[in-house]
C-alpha positions as CSV (number, residue, x, y, z in Angstrom):
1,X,108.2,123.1,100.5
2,X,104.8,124.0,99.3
3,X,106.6,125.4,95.6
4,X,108.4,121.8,96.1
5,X,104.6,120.1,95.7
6,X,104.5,119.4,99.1
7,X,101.3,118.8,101.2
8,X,100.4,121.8,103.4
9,X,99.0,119.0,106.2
10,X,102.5,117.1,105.9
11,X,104.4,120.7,106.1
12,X,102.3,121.8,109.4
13,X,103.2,118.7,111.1
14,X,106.7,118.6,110.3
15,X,106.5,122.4,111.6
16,X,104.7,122.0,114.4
17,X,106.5,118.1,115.6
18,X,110.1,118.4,114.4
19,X,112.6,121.1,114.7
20,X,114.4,122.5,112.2
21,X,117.4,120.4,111.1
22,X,115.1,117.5,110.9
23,X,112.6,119.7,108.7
24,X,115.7,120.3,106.1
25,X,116.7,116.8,105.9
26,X,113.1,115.8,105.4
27,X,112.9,117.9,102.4
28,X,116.3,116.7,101.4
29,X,114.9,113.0,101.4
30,X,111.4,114.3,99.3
31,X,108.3,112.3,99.4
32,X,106.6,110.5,96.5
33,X,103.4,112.5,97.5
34,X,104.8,115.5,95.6
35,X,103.5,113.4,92.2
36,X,100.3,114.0,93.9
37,X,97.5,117.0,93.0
38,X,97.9,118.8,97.1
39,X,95.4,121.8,95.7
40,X,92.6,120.6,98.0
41,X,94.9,120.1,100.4
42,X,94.4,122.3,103.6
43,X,96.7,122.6,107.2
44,X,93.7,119.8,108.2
45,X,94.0,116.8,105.9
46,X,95.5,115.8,102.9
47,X,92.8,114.8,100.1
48,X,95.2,113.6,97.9
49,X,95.9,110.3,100.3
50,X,92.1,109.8,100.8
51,X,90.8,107.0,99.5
52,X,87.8,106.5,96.6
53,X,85.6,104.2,95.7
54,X,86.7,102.6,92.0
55,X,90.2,103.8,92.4
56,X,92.7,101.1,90.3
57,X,94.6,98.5,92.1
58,X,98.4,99.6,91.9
59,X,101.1,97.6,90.6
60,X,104.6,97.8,92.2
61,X,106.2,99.3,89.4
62,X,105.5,101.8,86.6
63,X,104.2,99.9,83.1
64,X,103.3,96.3,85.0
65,X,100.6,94.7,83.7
66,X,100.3,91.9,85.6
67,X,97.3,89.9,86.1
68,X,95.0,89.9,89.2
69,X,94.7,87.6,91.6
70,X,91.0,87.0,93.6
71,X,90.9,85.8,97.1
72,X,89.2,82.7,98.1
73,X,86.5,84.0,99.2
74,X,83.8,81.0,98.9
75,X,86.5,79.9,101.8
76,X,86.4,83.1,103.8
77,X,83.2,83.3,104.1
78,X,82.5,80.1,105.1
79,X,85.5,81.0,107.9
80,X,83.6,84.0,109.0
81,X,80.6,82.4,109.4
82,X,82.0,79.9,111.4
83,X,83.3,82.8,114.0
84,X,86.9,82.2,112.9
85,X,89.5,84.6,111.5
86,X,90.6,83.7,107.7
87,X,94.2,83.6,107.0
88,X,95.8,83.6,103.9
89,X,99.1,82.5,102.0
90,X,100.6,83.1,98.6
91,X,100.5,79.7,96.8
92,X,102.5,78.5,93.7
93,X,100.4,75.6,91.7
94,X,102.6,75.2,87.6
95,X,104.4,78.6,88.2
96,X,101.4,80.3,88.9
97,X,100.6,82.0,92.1
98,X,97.5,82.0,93.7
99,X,95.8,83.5,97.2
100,X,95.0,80.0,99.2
101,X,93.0,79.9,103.1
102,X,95.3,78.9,105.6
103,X,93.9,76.1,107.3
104,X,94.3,75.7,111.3
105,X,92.7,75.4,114.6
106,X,92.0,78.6,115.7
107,X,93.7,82.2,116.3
108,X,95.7,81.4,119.6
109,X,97.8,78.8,118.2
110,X,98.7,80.1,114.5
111,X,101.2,82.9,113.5
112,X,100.5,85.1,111.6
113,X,101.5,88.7,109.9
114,X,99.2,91.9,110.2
115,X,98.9,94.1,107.2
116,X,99.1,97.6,107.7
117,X,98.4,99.9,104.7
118,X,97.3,103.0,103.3
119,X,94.3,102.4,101.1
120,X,94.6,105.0,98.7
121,X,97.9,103.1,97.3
122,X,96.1,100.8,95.5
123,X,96.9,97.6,97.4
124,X,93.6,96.1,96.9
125,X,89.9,97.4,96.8
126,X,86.8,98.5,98.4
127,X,84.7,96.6,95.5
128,X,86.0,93.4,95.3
129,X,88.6,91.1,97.0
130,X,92.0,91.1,94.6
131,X,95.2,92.3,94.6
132,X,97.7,92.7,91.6
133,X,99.8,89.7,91.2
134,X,103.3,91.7,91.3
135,X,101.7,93.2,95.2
136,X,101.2,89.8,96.1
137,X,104.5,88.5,95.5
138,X,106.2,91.5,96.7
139,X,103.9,90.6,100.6
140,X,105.3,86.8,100.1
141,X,108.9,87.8,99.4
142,X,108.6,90.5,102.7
143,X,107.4,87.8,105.0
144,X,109.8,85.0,103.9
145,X,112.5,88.2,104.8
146,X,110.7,88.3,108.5
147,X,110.4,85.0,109.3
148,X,112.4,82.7,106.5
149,X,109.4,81.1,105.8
150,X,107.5,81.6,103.0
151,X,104.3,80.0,104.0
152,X,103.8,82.1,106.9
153,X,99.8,83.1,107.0
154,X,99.1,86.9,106.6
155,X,95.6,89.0,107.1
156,X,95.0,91.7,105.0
157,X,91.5,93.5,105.3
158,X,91.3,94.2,101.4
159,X,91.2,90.3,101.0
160,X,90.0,89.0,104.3
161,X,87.0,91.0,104.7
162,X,84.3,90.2,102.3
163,X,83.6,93.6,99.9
164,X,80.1,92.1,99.2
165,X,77.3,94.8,100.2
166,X,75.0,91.2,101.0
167,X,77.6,90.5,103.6
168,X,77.8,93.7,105.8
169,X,77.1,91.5,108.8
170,X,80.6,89.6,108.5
171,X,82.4,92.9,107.7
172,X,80.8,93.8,111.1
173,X,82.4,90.8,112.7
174,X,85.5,91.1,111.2
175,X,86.1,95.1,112.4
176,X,84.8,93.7,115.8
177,X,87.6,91.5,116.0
178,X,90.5,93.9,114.8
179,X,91.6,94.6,118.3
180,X,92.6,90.9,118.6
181,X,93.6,90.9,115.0
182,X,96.4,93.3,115.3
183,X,97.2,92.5,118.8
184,X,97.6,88.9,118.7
185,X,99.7,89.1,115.3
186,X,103.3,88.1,115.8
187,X,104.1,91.4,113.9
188,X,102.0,93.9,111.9
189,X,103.6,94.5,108.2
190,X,103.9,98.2,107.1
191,X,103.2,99.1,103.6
192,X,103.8,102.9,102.4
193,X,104.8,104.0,98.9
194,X,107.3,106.4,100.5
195,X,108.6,104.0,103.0
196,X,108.7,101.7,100.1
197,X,112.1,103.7,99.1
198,X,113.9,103.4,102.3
199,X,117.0,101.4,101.1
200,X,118.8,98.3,102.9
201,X,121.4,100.9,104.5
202,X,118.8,103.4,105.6
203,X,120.0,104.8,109.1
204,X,117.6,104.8,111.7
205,X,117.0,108.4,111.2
206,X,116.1,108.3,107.5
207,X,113.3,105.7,108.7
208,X,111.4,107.3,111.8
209,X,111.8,110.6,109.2
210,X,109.8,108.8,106.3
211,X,107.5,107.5,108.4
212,X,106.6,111.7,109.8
213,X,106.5,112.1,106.4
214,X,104.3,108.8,105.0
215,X,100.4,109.2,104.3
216,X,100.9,105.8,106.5
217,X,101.5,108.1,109.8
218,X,98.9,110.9,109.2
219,X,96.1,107.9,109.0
220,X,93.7,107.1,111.9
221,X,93.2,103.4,111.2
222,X,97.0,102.6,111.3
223,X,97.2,104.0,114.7
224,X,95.9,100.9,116.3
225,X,97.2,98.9,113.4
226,X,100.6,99.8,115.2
227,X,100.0,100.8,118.5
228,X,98.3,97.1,119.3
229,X,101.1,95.1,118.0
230,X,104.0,93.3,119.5
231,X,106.8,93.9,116.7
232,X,106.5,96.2,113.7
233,X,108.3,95.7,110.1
234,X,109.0,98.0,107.9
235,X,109.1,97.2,103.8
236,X,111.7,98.8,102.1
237,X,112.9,98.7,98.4
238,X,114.4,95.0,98.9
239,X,114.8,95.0,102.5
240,X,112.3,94.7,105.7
241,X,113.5,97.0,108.6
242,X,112.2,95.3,112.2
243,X,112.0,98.7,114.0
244,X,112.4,97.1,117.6
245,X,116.1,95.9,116.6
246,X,117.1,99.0,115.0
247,X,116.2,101.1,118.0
248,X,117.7,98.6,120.2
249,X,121.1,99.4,117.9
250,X,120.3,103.2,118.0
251,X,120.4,102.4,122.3
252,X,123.5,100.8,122.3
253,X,125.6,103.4,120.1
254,X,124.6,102.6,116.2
255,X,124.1,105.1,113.9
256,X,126.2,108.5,115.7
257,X,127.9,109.7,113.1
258,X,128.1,113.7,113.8
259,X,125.8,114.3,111.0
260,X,122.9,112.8,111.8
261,X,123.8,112.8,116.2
262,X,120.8,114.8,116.6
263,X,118.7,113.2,114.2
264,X,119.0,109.7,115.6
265,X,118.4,111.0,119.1
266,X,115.1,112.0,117.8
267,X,113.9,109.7,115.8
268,X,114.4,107.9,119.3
269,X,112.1,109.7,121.1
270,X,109.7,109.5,118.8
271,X,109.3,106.1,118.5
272,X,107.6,106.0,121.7
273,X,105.3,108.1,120.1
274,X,104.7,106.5,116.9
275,X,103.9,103.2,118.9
276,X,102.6,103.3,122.0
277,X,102.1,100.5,124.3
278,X,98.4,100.6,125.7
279,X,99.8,98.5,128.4
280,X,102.3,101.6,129.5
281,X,99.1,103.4,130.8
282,X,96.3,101.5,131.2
283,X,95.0,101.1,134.7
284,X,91.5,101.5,136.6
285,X,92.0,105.0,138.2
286,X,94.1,106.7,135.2
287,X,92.6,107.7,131.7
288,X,96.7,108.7,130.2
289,X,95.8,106.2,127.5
290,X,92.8,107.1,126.5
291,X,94.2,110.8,126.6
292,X,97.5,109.8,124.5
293,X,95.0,108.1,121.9
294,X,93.2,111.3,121.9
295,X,95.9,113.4,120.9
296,X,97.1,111.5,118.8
297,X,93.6,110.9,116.8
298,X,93.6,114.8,116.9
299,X,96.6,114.8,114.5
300,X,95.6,112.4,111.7
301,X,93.0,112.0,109.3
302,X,91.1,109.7,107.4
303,X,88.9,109.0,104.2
304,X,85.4,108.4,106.1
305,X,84.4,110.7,108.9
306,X,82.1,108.0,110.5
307,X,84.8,105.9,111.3
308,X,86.7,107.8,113.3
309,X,84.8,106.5,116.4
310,X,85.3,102.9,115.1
311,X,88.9,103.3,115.3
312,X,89.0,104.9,118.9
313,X,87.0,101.8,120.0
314,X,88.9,99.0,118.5
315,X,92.1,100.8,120.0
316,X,90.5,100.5,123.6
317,X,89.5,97.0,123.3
318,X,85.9,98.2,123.3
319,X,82.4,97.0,121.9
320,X,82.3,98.2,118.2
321,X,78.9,97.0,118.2
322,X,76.7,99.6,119.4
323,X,78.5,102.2,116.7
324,X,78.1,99.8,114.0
325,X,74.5,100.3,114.3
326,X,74.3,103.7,115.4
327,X,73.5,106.2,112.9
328,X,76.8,108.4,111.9
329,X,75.6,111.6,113.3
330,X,75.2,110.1,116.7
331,X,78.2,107.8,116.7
332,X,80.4,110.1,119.1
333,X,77.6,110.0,121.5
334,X,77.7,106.3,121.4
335,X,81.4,106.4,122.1
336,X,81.4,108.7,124.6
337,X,78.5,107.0,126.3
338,X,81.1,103.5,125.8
339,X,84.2,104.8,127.7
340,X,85.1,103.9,130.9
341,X,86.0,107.3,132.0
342,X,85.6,110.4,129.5
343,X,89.5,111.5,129.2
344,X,90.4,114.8,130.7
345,X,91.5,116.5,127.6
346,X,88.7,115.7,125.5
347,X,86.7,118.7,127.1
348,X,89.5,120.7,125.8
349,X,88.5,119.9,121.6
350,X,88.3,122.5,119.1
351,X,85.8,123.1,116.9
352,X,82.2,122.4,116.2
353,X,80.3,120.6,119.3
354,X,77.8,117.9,119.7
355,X,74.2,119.4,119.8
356,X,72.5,116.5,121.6
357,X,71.7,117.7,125.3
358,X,73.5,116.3,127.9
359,X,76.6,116.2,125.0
360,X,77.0,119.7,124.0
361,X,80.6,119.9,125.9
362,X,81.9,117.4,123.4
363,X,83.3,118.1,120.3
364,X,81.8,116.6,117.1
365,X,85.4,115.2,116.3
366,X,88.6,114.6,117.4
367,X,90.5,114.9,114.0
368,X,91.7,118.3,114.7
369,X,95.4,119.7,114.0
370,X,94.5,122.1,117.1
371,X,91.9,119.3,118.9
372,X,93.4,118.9,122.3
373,X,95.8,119.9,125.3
374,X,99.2,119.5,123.6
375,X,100.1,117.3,126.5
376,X,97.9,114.8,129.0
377,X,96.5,115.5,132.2
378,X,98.9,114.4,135.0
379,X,97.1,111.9,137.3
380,X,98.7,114.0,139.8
381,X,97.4,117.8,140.3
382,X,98.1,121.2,142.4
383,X,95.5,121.4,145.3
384,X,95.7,124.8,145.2
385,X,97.4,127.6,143.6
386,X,99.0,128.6,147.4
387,X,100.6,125.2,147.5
388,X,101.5,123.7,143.8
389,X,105.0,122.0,145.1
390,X,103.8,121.2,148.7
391,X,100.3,119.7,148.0
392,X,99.5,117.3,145.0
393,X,96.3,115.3,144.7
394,X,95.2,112.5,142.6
395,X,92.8,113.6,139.9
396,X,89.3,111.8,140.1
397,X,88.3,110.7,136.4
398,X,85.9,112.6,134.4
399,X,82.1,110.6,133.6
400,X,78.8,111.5,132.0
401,X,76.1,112.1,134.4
402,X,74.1,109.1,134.9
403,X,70.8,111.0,133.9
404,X,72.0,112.5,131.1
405,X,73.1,116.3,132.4
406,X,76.3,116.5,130.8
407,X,79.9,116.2,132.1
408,X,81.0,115.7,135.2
409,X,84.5,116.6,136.1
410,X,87.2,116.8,138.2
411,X,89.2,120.7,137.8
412,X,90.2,123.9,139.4
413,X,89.0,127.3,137.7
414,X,88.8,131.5,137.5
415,X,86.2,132.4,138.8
416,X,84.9,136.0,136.6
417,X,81.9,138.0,136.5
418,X,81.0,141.4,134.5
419,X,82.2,139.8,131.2
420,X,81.8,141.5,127.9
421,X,82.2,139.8,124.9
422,X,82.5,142.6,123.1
423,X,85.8,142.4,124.1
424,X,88.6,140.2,123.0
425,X,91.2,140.2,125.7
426,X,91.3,140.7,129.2
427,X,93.5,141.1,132.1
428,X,92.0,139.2,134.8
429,X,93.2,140.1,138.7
430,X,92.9,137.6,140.8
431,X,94.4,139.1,144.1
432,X,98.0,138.3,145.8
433,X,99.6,139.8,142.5
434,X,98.3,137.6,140.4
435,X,97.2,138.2,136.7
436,X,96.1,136.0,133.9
437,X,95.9,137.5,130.5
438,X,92.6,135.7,128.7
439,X,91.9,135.9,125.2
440,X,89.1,134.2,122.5
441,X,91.0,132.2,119.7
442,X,87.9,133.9,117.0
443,X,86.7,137.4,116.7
444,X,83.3,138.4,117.4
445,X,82.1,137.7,113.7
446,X,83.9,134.0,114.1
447,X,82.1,133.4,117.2
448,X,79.2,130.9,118.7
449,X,79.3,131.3,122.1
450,X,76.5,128.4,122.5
451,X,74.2,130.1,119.7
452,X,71.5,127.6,118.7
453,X,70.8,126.6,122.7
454,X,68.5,127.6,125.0
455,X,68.9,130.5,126.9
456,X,69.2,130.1,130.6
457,X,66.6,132.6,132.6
458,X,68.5,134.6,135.1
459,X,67.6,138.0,137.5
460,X,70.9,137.9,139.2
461,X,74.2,139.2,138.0
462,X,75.7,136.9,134.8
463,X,78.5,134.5,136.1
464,X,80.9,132.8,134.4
465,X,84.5,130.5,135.2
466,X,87.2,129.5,132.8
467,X,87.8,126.1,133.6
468,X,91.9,124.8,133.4
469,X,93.3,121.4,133.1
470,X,95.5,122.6,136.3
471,X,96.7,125.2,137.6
472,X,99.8,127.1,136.4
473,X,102.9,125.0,137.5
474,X,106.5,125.6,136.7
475,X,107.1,122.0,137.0
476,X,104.4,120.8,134.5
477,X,106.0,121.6,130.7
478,X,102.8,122.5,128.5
479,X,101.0,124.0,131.3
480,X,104.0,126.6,133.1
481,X,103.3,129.6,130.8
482,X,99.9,129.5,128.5
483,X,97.0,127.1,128.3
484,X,94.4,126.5,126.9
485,X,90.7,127.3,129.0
486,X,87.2,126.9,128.7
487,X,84.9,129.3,129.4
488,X,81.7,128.3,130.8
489,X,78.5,130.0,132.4
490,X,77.3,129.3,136.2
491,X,73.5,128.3,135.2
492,X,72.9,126.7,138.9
493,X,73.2,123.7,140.9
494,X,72.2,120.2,140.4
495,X,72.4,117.5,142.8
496,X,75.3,115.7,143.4
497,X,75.2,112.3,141.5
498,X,77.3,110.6,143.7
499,X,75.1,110.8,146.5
500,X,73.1,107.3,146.1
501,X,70.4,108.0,149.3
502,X,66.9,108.8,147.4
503,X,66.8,111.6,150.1
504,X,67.6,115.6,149.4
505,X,71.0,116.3,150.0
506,X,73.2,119.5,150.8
507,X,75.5,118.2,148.6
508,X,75.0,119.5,144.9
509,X,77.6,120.5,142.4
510,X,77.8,124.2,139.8
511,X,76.2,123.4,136.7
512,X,77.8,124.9,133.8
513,X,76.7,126.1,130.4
514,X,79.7,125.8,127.5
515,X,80.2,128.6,126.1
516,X,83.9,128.4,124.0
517,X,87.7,127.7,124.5
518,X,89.8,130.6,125.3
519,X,93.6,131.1,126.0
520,X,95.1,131.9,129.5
521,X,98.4,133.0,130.1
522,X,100.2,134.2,133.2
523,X,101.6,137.4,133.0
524,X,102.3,140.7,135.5
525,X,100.9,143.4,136.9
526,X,101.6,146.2,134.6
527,X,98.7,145.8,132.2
528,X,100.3,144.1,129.5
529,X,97.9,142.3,127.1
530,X,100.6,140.9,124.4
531,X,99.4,143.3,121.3
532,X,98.2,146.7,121.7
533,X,94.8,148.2,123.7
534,X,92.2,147.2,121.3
535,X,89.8,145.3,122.5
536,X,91.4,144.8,126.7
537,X,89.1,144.8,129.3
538,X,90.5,144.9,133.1
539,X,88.0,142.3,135.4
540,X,88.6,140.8,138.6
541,X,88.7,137.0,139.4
542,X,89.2,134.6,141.6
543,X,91.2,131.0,142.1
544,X,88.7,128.2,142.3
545,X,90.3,125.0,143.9
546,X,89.9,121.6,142.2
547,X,86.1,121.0,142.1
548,X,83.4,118.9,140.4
549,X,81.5,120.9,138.1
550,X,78.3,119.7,136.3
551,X,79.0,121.1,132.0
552,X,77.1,120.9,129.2
């Protein structure tokens, strides 16, 4: 695929999401991305989908020169300031389109179509508010196909928010409001140049494939373009797929011809995963959403680091305020500091970490092929490691301390002392015939192991746990076999901050020291390490039941 022109970010995904039949018709199908230059391209990201500043606005076929059309913006302005939400409509005044305000009486009672679009195709600009004439008839001729009506009012952020540097305070305003934008559209409107091609027959299949396969699906903002909406269309060559009736057909027997059988069931499953319904998960004492969201963010990319955050809050219905104005090297802080609950996996990110005390468990980004657990915590956990199908407790959510000490979290451990990291694997016996086989993802010369920090001052023998999402459980796909851990140094105890009385208490909690992700895997007693004798170490260990432990 990569001699094909292929992207090697699109490749790893397909490789690491799909299986194998669905790879080979994926290839069969070809993307219009292989046009594009992929030699910048890593595993990571794809820099040929990112958008620039200046870049043209595209036409919707090869040679058009149509003329472009400017959005009202005297009007949206004027709407903005007002507090309201500008809506637009392709007009016809002579023969001669035009972009015209939708006038009503506020969001709750008008319906409208979301836009959902990958910027670097050229459907409108960062520098000024315009879209190619040919673009805006093609978005007038797929809503009349929606709703057989062509005056139907649409919002599309590269007309309805002002590109004017003098007016950053109503762009402000109008990403604060995105959350109700998308979720209060009666459909959000998808726009790719390879799901462009799909044609009017396309089986169910061929779509959810093109969309694994779009720069529309490996973007961060469309995730809560899509996720927050109640119906999602699809434009296609001369067609608009509604994705909701064609898996409704795929449930009810469409689309099984022996051929593409597997293929169909799927593009079924992931559908669930494409759009998720925050709705699904969301309640007081579970953080599954914020974990799905996570994991998810972990797998796409997008052009402007700083936004990343943005995203995540609009998704979660929170105040986008506070990162608006927070400067872009302390924005996951801010967001951190935002959440209801800190999700479980997030302690589990890859890569560089925050360097602000009290954050230093956090990872600078999500945006990580590799960034998280590959599945959520379960609300549900194993007490113990004597009793995982007898004795299941709920999970207490994760929360920053309230002075500013780091994590506090809910999870069970290995205890190990006598550690040399010298070493790059070890056998660690933890009694009752029990071995786990722990290894460092980075060599010695790739390693931080919390370089840069502080030193903690100790006379007593070096501690250290490796902290797991939950114990090994047969039950629990993802964590049966191999996990990932974090290994973290016993620095000494802290007071517990749930204990309100201003009086000392007994009742204090470890605090940790991160040190760096490793990977645990069960395994048996003979000594195997997985790969030869260099580097193994033999150390004892012990279970540590489901406790709160103080990390930073």
């Amino acid at each position: 695929m990569h001699q094909a022109g292929w992207c090697p970010f699109t490749t790893f995904q397909l490789s690491n999401n799909f299986p194998e039949d669905t790879q080979a018709y994926a290839f069969a199908l070809g993307t219009i991305r292989t046009s594009q230059n992929h030699e910048k391209c890593t595993f990571q990201s794809c820099t040929a989908s990112q958008y620039i500043p200046g870049i043209d606005i595209s036409h919707t076929r090869e040679g058009c020169e149509c003329e472009v059309l400017e959005a009202p913006t005297v009007q949206i302005v004027d709407c903005l300031q007002r507090g309201r939400i500008p809506f637009l409509r392709i007009a016809n005044e002579n023969g001669r389109p035009f972009i015209d305000i939708h006038d009503d009486d506020g969001m709750a009672d008008t319906q409208y179509i979301a836009i959902s679009h990958v910027w670097a195709d050229g459907i409108g600009t960062s520098t000024s508010n315009c879209i190619a004439t040919c673009q805006a008839m093609e978005l007038a001729e797929s809503i009349e196909l929606i709703s057989n009506e062509s005056n139907l009012p649409f919002w599309l952020d590269t007309l309805c928010i002002p590109a004017q540097p003098q007016r950053q305070n109503l762009r402000d305003f109008s990403v604060q409001k995105m959350h109700e934008i998308y979720s209060s559209a009666h459909g959000v409107l998808i726009l790719d140049a390879d799901l462009k091609r799909l044609p009017s027959n396309a089986s169910y299949a061929e779509i959810m494939t093109r969309f694994s396969i779009s720069a529309w699906y490996a973007r961060l903002w469309t995730y809560h373009e899509s996720a927050l909406a109640p119906r999602h269309y699809v434009r296609g060559q001369d067609i608009v797929f509604e994705l909701e009736g064609l898996q409704q057909r795929v449930l009810e027997g469409e689309f099984q011809d022996s051929i593409a059988h597997s293929l169909n069931l799927f593009a079924a499953a992931s559908f669930r995963v494409l759009f998720r319904d925050p709705s699904d998960t969301k309640t007081s004492n579970s953080d599954l959403e914020m974990q799905n969201l996570m994991t998810t963010a972990s797998k796409r990319t997008m052009s402007r680091p700083e936004d990343e955050t943005v995203c995540i809050a609009i998704h979660l219905s929170l105040d986008v305020g506070p990162l608006l104005k927070s400067p872009s090297g302390r924005r996951m802080e801010t967001l951190l500091s935002l959440l209801p609950a800190i999700p479980a996996n997030v302690l589990w990110g890859s890569g560089p970490r925050l360097v602000a005390k009290g954050f230093r468990w956090a990872p600078a980004s999500f945006l990580q092929p590799h960034g998280m657990v590959p599945l959520p915590v379960p609300d549900l956990i194993p007490a113990s490691p004597a009793n995982l199908h007898t004795e299941m407790i709920p999970r207490p959510l994760s929360y920053l301390h309230p002075t500013g000490k780091g994590l506090m979290t809910f999870l069970p451990a290995i205890s190990i002392s006598n550690l040399d990291f010298s070493m790059q694997r070890f056998l660690v016996d933890v009694g009752e015939g029990e071995v786990y086989r722990l290894g460092f993802f980075l060599r010695e010369e790739g390693r931080t192991r919390g370089q840069g920090r502080p030193r903690s001052v100790s006379f007593v023998k070096r501690s250290f746990v490796v902290l797991l999402a939950l114990f090994f459980h047969d039950e629990y796909r993802g964590f049966d076999v191999k996990q990932k851990g974090i290994l973290a140094e016993v620095v000494g105890k802290t007071k517990d901050p749930a204990v309100k009385s201003k009086r000392f208490s007994f009742k204090q909690v470890a605090q940790l020291e991160y040190r760096e992700p490793m990977w645990v895997e069960r395994t048996s007693r003979t000594g195997d390490f997985g790969g030869g004798d260099e580097g193994k170490a033999w150390i004892s260990g012990e279970h540590v039941e489901p406790k709160w432990w103080l990390i930073d």
